[in-house]
C-alpha positions as CSV (number, residue, x, y, z in Angstrom):
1,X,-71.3,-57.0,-8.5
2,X,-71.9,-59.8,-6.0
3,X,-70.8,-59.7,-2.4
4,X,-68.1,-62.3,-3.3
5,X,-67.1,-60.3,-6.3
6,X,-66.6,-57.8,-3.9
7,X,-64.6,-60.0,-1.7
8,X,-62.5,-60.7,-4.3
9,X,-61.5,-57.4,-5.5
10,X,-60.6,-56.6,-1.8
11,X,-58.2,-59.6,-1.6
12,X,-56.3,-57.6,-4.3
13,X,-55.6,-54.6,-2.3
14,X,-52.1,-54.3,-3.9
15,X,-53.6,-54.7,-7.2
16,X,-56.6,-52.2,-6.8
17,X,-58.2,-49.4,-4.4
18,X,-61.1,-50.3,-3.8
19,X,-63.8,-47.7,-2.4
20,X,-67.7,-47.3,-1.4
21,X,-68.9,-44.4,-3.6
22,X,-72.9,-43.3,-2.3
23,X,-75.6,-45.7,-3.8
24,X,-77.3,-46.1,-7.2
25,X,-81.0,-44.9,-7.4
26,X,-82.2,-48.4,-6.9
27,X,-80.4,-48.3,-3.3
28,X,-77.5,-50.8,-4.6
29,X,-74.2,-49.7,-3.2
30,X,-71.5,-48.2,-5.3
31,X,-68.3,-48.6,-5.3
32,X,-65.4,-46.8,-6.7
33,X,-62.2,-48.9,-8.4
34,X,-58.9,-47.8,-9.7
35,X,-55.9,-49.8,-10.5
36,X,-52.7,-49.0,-8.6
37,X,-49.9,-49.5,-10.8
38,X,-50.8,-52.2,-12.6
39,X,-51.9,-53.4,-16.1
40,X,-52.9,-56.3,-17.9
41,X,-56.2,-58.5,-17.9
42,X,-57.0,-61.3,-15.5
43,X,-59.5,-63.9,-14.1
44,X,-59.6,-63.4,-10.3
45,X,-61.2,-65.2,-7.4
46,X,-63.6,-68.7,-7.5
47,X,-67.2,-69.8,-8.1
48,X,-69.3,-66.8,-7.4
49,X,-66.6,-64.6,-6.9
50,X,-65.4,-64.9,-10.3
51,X,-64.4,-61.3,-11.7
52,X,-62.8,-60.8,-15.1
53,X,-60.7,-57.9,-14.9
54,X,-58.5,-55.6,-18.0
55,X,-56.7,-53.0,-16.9
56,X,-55.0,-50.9,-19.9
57,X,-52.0,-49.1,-19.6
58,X,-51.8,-45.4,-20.1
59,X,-48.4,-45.7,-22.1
60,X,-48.6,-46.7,-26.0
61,X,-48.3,-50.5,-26.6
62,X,-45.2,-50.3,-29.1
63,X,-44.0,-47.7,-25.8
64,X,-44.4,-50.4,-23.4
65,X,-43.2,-53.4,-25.5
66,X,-39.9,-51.3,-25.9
67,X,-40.0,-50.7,-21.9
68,X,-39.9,-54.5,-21.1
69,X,-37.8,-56.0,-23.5
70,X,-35.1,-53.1,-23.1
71,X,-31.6,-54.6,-21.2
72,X,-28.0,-52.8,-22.1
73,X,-26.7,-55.6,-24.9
74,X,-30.4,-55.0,-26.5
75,X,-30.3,-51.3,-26.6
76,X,-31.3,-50.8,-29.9
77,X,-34.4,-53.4,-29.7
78,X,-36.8,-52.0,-32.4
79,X,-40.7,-52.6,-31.7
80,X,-41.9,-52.6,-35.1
81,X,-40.4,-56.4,-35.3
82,X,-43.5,-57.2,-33.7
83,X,-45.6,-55.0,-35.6
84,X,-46.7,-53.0,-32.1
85,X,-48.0,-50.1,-34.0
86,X,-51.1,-52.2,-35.9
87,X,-52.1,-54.0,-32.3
88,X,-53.9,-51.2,-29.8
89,X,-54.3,-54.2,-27.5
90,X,-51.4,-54.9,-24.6
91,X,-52.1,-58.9,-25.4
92,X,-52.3,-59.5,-29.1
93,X,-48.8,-57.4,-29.1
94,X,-47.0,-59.9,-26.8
95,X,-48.2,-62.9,-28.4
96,X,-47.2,-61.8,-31.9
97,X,-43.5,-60.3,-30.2
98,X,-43.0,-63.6,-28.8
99,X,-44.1,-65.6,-31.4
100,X,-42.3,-64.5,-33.7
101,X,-38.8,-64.2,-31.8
102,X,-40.0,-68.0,-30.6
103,X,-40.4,-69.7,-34.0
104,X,-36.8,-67.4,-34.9
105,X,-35.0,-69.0,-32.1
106,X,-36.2,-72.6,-33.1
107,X,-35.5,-72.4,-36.7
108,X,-32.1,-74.0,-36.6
109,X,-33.9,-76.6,-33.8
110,X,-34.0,-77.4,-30.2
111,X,-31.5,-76.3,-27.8
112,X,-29.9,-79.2,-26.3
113,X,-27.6,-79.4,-23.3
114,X,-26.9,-81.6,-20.6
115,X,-28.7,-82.3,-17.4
116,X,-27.8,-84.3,-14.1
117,X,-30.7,-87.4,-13.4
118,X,-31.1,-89.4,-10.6
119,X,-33.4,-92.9,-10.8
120,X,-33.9,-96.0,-10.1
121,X,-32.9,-98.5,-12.8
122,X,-32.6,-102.3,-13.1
123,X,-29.3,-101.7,-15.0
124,X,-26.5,-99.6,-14.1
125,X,-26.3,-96.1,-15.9
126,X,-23.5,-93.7,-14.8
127,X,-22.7,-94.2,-11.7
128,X,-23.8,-96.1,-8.6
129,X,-25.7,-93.8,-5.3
130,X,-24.1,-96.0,-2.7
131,X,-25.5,-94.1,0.3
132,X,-29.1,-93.8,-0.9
133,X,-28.8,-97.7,-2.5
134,X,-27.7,-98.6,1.1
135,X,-30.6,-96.3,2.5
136,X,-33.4,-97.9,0.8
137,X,-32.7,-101.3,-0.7
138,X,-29.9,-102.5,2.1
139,X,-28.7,-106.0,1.3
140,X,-30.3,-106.1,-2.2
141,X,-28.6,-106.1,-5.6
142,X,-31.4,-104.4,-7.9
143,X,-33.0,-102.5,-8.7
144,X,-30.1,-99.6,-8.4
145,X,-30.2,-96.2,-7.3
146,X,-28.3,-94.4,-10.0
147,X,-26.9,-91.2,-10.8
148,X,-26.2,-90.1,-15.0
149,X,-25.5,-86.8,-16.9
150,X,-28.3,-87.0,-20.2
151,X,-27.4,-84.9,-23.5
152,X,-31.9,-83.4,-24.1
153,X,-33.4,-81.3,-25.5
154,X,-35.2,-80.5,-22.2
155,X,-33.2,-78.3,-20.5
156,X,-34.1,-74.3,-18.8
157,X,-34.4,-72.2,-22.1
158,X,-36.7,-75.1,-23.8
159,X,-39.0,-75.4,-20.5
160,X,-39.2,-71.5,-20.2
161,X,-40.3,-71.2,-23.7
162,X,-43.1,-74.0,-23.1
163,X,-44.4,-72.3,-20.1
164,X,-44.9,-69.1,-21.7
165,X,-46.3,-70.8,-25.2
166,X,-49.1,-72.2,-22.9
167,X,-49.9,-69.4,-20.8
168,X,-50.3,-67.0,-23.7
169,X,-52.7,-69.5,-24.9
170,X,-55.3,-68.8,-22.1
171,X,-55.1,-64.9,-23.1
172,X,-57.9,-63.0,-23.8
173,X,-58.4,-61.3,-27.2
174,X,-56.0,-63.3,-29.1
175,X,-56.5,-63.6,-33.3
176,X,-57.0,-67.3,-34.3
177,X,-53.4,-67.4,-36.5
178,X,-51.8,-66.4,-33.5
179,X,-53.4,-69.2,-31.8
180,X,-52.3,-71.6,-34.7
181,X,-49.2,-70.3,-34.1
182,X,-48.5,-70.8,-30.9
183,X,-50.0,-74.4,-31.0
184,X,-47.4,-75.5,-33.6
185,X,-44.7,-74.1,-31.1
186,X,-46.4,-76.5,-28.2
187,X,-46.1,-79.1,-30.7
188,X,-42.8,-78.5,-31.6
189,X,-41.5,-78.8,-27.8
190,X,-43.8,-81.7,-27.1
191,X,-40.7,-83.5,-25.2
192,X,-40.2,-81.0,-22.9
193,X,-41.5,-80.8,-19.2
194,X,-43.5,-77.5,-18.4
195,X,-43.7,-75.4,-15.7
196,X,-46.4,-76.3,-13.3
197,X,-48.5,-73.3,-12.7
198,X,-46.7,-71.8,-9.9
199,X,-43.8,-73.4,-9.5
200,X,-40.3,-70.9,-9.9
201,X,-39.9,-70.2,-13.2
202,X,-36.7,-71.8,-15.0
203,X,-33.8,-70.5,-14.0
204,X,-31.1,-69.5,-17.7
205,X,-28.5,-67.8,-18.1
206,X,-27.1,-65.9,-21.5
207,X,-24.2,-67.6,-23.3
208,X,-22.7,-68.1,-26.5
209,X,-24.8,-71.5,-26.8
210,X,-28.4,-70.2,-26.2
211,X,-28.2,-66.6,-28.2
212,X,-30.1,-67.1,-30.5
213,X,-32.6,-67.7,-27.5
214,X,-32.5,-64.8,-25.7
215,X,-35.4,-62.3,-27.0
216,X,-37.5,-65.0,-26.9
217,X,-36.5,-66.0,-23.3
218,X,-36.8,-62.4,-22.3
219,X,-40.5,-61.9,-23.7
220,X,-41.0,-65.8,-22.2
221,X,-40.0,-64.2,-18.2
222,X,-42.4,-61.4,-18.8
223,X,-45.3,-63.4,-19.1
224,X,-44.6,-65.7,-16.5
225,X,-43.8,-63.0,-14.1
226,X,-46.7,-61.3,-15.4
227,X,-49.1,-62.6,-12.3
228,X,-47.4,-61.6,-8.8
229,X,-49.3,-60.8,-6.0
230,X,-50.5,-61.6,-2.2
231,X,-52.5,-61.2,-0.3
232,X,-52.1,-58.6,2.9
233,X,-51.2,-61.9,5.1
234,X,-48.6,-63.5,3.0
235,X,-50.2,-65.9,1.0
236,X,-50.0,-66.1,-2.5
237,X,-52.5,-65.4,-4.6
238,X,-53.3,-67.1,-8.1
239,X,-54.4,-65.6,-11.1
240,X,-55.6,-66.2,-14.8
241,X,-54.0,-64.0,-17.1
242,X,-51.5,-61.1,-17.4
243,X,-50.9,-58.7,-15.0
244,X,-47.6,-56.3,-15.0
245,X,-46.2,-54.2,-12.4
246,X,-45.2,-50.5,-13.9
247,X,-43.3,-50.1,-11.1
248,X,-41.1,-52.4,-11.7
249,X,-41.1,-52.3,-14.7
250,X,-40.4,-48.5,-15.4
251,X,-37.7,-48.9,-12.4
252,X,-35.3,-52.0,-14.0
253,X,-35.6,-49.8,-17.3
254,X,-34.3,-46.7,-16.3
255,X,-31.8,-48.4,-14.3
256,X,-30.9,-50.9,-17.3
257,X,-30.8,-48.4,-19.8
258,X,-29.3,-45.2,-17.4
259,X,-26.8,-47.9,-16.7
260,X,-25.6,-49.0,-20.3
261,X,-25.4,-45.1,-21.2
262,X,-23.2,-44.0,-17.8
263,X,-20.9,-46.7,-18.3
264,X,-20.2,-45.7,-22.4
265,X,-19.6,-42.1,-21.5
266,X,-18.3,-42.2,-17.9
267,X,-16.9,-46.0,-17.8
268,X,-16.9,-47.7,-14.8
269,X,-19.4,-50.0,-13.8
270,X,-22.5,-49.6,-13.8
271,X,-25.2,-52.0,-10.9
272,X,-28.6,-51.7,-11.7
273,X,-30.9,-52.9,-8.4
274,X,-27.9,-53.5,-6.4
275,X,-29.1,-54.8,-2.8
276,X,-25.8,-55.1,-1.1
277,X,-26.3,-51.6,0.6
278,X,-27.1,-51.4,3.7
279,X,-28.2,-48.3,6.4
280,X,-27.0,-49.7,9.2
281,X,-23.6,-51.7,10.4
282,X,-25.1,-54.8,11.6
283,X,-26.6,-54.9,8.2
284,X,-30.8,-55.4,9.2
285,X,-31.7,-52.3,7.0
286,X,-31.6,-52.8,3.2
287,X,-31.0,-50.1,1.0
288,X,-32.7,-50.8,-2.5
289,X,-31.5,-47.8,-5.1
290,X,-32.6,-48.4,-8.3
291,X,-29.0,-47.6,-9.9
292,X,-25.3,-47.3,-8.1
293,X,-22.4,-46.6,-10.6
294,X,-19.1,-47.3,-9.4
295,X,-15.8,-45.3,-10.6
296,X,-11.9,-46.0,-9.3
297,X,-11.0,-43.3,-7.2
298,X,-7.5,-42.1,-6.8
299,X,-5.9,-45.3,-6.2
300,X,-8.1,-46.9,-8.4
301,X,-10.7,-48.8,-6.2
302,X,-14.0,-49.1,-7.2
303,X,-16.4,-46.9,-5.3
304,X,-19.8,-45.8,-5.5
305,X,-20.3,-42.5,-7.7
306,X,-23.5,-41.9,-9.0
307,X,-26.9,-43.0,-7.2
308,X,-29.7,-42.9,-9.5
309,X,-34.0,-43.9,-8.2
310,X,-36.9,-44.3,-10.2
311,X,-40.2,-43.0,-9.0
312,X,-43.5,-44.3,-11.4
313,X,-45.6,-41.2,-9.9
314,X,-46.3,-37.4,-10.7
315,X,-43.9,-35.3,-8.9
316,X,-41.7,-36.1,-5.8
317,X,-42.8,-36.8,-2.1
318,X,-41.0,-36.0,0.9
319,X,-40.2,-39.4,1.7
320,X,-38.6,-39.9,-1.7
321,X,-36.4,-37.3,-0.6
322,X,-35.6,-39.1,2.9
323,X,-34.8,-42.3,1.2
324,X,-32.3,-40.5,-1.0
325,X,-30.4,-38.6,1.6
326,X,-30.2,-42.2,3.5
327,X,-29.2,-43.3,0.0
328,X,-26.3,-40.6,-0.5
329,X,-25.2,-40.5,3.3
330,X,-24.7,-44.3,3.6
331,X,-22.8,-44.0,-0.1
332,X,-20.5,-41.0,0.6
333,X,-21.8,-39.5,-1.8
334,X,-23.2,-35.2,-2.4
335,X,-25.5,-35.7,-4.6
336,X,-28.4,-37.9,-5.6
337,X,-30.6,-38.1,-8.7
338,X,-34.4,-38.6,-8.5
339,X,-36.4,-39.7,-11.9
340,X,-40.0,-39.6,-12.0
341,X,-42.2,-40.0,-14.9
342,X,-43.9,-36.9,-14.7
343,X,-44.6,-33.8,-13.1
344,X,-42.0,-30.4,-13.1
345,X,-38.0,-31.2,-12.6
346,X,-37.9,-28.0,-10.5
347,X,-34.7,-26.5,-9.2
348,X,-32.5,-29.2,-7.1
349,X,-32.9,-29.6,-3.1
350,X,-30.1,-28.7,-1.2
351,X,-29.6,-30.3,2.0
352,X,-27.4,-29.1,4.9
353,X,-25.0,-31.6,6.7
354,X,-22.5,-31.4,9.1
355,X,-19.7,-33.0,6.3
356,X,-21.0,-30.8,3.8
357,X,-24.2,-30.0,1.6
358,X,-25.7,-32.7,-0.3
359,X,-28.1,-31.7,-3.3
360,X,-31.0,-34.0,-4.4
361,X,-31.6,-33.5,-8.4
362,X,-35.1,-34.8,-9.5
363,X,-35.4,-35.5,-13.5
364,X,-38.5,-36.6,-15.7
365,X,-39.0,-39.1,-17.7
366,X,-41.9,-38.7,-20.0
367,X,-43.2,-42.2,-21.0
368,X,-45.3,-40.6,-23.5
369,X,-42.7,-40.1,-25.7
370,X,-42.0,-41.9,-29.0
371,X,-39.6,-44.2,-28.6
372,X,-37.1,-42.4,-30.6
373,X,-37.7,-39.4,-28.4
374,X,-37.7,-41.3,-25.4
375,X,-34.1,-42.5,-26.2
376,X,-32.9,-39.0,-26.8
377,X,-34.1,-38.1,-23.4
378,X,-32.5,-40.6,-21.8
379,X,-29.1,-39.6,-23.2
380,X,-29.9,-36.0,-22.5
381,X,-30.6,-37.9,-18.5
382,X,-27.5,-39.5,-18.8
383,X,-25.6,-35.9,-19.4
384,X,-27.5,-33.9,-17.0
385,X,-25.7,-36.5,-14.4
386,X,-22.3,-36.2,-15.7
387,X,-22.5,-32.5,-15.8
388,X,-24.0,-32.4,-11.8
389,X,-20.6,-34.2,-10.8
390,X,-18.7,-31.8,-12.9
391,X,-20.4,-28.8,-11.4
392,X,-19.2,-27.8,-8.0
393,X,-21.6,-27.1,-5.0
């Protein structure tokens, strides 16, 4: 590689490690890379600096598909809609998954709804802006500064879809039919305004109107999300391509799908990535657990039961174990669960306080693991919690 190559892959220090490794027999130096916790395939970095970089995930495709498209009313989402098992590649499998829950949703035609507009016109539409008519054009009658509510076809779900259509486009490794396919999708949303590359992606939200929607729009969020990252200062950092955090992604899972099962067989309530704890009382430290479950107590209020936090590493270290006892101190609670994705369970930590022991369980979660066996150990997860509550200290 260059010397701006190498530049480049050191701006992504939360993307890669980076690492000089001896030189080469030709007195070139070496260099040692390995992705963090991150997968996907991307165009980094400018002119001479240009590196193309794919990063493949260690997890099955149809395994991770199932990951990211998993939320508690889609519990049951089955990969081989988007034939997962026949595409090794992380790319060609979101393209097809999307595509084909895309051209589903818009079989019956566009989503319409309706959307508050502001202009200036030379007749009136709606209603009049006094102040801002008064603010720019004092003392003249047109043109008018109005305000209207428009029934389009261009609303969030609609632009969301269009962002994703075109950014899938500029994947690598994609099959000319899934190409075709996506271009008769552009074409069939041709009124509506896209994203501009990095602007906030659309902002939805489920209802009866936009169901038929909503796998598409889930698959659409991942691959605009799919490119995240800054650099050490601050500032963002654009990319070309896909690039998903395992992390995350293995955390809003377990606490999505953990969730949906303790709320079936416990009831109650279940919060996945609450961030309305705090540690201390003028609320400056942010507690993030991955999953709180809430239960009435005796007189029937609400209160924080079960605290649940994914770890995407091998094993447990000891601050995992400080963050959990600041987790179940600040919760009331005895007990906290730790789930990793691999590594030994191991006997649970018991912790003495002055108010009483509290024990810290860790669990694995073998991603590995067909996705039919996968499911059964998350139910198995979800009893080995229940039964820690029913078992006393």
């Amino acid at each position: 590689m260059t010397g701006p190559q190498i530049d480049t892959l050191r701006a992504f220090d939360k993307l890669l490690d980076l690492r000089p490794s001896g030189r080469a027999s030709d007195g070139r130096q070496r260099f040692r890379l390995k992705a963090k916790r991150t997968i996907g395939a991307a165009r980094l970095g400018l002119g001479d600096g240009v590196v193309q970089l794919r990063i493949a995930p260690k997890v099955p495709v149809d395994r991770l598909l199932y990951l990211l498209t998993y939320t508690p009313d889609r519990a049951d989402w089955k990969s081989e809609q988007i034939d997962a098992a026949i595409r090794p590649e992380l790319f060609p499998a979101i393209a097809i998954g999307f595509v084909r829950t895309a051209e589903q949703a818009l079989v019956p035609g566009l989503l319409t709804g309706y959307r508050h507009r502001e202009a200036t016109s030379m007749t009136l539409r709606g209603r009049l802006r006094v102040s801002s008519q008064l603010r720019t054009r004092p003392g003249l009658a047109l043109p008018l500064e109005i305000a209207y509510t428009e029934h389009t076809p261009d609303v969030s779900e609609n632009q969301l879809l269009l962002g994703a259509i075109r950014r899938l486009c500029r994947l690598p490794g994609l099959t000319p039919p899934i190409l075709s396919r996506l271009r008769r999708l552009d074409a069939a949303l041709e009124d509506i305004t896209a994203p501009a590359p990095g602007a906030p992606i659309p902002v939805w939200t489920p209802t009866r109107l936009n169901r038929r929607y909503v796998p598409a729009l889930r698959l659409a969020e991942i691959v605009l999300r799919g490119a995240s990252f800054e650099y050490t200062d601050g500032r963002p950092i654009r990319v070309d391509g896909l690039l998903i955090n395992m992390e995350k992604v293995f955390e809003e899972f377990l606490a999505k799908a953990l969730g949906a099962l303790l709320e079936r067989q416990l009831g109650g309530r279940a919060k996945p990535q609450s961030r309305n704890h705090f540690l201390d009382d003028k609320r400056q430290l942010r507690l993030k657990p991955d999953l709180v479950h809430w239960l009435p107590n005796l007189t029937g209020t609400p209160c924080p039961a079960i605290v649940v936090d994914a770890k995407y590493q091998h094993g447990l270290e000891r601050a995992n174990l400080y963050q959990m006892l600041a987790y179940c101190t600040r919760l009331g609670l005895t007990e906290g669960h730790l789930v990793s994705v691999a590594g030994t369970a191991g006997d649970p930590t018991y912790i003495p306080t002055a108010s009483g022991p509290i024990v810290l369980h860790h669990h694995v979660l073998d991603l590995s693991l067909s996705r039919q066996a996968l499911t059964i150990r998350l139910s198995d997860l979800a009893q080995a919690i229940i039964q820690a509550r029913q078992t006393p200290l």
